[in-house]
Each structure stands twice: as C-alpha cells, then as structure tokens.
C-alpha positions in Angstrom: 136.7 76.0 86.8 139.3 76.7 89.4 138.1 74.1 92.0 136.5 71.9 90.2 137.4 69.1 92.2 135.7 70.3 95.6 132.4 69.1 94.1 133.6 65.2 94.1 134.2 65.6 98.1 130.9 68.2 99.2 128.0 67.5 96.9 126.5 70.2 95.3 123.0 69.9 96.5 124.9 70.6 99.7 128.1 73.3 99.4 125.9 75.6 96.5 123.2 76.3 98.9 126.0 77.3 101.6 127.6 79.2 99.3 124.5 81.0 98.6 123.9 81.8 101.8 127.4 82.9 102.7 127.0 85.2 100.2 123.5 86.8 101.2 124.3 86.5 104.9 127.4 88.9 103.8 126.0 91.6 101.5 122.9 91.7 104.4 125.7 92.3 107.3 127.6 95.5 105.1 124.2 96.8 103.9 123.4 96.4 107.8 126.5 98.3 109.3 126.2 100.9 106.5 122.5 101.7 107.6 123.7 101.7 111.6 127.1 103.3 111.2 126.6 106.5 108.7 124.3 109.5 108.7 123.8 110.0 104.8 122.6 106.6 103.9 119.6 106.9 106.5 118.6 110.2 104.8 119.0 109.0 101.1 116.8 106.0 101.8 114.2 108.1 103.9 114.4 110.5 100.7 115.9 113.7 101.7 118.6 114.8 99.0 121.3 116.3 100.2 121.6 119.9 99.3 124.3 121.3 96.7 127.4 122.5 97.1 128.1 126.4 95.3 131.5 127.2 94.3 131.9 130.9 93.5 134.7 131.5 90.8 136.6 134.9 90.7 137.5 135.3 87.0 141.2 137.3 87.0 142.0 139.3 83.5 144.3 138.2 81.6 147.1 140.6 79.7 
C-alpha cells in the first residue's frame, strides 16, 4: 500500500469511516447534479425510452 504510513498517525477506526463517507457523499452530489442539470436522465429514470433515430441510405450503382 501506497500510504501505508497514514494509518500510524489517523487510526483506522477513525480516517476509514471518513473515507467512506467522502466517497458516498461524492457519488450522491454527481448523481444529484445529473438528476437536476439534464433532461434525459429524468425521463430514463421515470421510464420513457427515448425514441430511435432512422437513417435512410441511398444505395448508388456501381460500374
């Protein structure tokens, strides 16, 4: 491990549950601003699909 050492100056029953909840309180606040800042995600989580996009091809003959 990296930073082994930190663990002989922050105990661990101490800097793992801040750690922890650095972590949670960071994935909450993007999973937050993507709900409140886009349109899509509110419609993907309330179930409506979005709707397909056709692409027409024109075939052109070959010689």
């Amino acid at each position: 491990m990296i930073y082994g050492k930190i663990w002989t100056v922050v105990k661990p029953s101490v800097g793992l549950p801040i750690i922890l909840a650095a972590v949670a309180i960071g994935s909450f606040s993007v999973h937050l601003a993507l709900t409140l800042n886009t349109t899509w995600v509110k419609k993907f989580l309330n179930g409506s699909a979005a709707s397909a996009a056709v692409v027409q091809t024109v075939k052109t003959p070959t010689a």
